[in-house]
C-alpha positions as CSV (number, residue, x, y, z in Angstrom):
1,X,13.9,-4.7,-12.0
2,X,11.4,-2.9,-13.7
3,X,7.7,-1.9,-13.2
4,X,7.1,-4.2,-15.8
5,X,9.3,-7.2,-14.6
6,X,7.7,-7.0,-10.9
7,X,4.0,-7.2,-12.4
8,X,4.8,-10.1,-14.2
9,X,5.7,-11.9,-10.7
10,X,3.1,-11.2,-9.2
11,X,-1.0,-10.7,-9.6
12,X,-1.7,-7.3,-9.6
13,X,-2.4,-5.0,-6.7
14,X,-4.9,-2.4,-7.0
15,X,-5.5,0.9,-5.4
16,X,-9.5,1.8,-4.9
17,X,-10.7,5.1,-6.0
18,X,-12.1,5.9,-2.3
19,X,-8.0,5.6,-1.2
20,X,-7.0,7.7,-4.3
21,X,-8.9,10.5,-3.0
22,X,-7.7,9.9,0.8
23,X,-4.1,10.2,-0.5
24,X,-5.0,13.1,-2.8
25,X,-5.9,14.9,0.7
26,X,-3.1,13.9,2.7
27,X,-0.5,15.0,-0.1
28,X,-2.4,18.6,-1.1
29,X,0.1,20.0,2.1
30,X,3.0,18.5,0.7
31,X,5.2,19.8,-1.5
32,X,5.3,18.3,-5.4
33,X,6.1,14.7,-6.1
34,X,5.2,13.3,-3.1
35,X,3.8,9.9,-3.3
36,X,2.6,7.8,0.0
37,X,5.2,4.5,0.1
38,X,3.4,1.0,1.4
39,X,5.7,-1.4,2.7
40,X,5.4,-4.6,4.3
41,X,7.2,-5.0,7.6
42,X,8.6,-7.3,10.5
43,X,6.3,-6.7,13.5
44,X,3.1,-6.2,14.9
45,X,1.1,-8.4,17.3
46,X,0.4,-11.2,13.7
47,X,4.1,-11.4,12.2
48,X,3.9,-8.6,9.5
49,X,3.1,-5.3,9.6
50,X,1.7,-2.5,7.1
51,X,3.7,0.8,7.2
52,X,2.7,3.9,5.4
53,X,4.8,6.7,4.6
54,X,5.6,9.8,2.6
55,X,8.4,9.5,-0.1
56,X,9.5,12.0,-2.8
57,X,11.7,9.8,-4.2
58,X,10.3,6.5,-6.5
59,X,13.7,3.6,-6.4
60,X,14.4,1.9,-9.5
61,X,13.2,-1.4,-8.6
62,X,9.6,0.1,-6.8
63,X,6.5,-0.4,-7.9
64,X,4.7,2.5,-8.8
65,X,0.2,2.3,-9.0
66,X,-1.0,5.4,-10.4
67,X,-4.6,6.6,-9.7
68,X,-6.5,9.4,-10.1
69,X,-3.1,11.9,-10.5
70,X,-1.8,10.0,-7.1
71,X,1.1,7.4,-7.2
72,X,1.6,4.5,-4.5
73,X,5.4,3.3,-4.3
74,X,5.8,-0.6,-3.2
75,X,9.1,-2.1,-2.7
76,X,9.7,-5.3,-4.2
77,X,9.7,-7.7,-1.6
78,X,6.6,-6.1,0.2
79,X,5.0,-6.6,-3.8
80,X,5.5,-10.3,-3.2
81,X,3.0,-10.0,0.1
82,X,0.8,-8.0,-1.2
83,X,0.4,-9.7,-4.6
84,X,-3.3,-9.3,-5.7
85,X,-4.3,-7.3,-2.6
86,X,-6.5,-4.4,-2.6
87,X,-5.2,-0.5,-1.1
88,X,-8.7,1.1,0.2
89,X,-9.7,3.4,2.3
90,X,-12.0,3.3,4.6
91,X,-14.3,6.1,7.2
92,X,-17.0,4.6,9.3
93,X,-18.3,5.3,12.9
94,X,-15.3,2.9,13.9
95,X,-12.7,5.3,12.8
96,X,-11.3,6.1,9.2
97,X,-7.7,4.5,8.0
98,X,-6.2,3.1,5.0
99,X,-7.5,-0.9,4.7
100,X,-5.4,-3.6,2.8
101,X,-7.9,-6.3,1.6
102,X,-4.7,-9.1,1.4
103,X,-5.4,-12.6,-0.1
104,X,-2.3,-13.7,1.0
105,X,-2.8,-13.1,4.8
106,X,-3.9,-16.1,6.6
107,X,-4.7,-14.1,9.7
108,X,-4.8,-10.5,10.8
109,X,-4.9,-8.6,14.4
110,X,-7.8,-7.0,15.3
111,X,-6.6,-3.4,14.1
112,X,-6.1,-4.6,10.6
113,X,-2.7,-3.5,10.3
114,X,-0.8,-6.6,11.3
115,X,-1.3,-9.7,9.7
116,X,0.6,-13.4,9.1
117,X,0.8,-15.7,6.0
């Protein structure tokens, strides 16, 4: 499955420009080509989970958002939860992490990284 074919299934997911520059730090240690992979998984206190990793290698069937010089990699079934969701970033006197603004999550923990549809 192409980029092309997953967008079609599903409304599109965007990447802010706020988390664009938080990944553009994170990678400027790393070496060239890596990309930060989000992935929905089992787990966490709500039923799903967010998990955040470094890949250097983009699969086939991945989506890929590009922003700002700095790609996101999603796996096709965590596309279908995150359909339409939003990637940002956020830093306040709470703490600073990566926040996914997901329409499809009917409930969410209290750390925002676990969530249920």
């Amino acid at each position: 499955m192409t980029d092309a074919n997953i967008a079609e299934l599903a409304a599109p997911i965007t990447l802010t420009a706020r988390a664009a520059r938080q990944i553009a730090r994170i990678l400027e240690g790393e070496g060239q080509g890596v990309m930060l992979r989000v992935a929905v998984q089992g787990g966490g206190c709500s039923g799903f989970q967010y998990g955040f990793t470094l890949d250097d290698s983009k699969q086939d069937d991945d989506l890929a958002l590009e922003r700002d010089g700095v790609t996101v990699l999603i796996d096709p079934v965590s596309v279908e939860y995150l359909a339409g969701a939003e990637i940002d970033y956020t830093d306040d006197l709470i703490g600073s992490a990566f926040k996914i603004n997901n329409p499809n999550a009917t409930s969410s923990c209290g750390c925002g990284t676990s969530f249920s549809v």
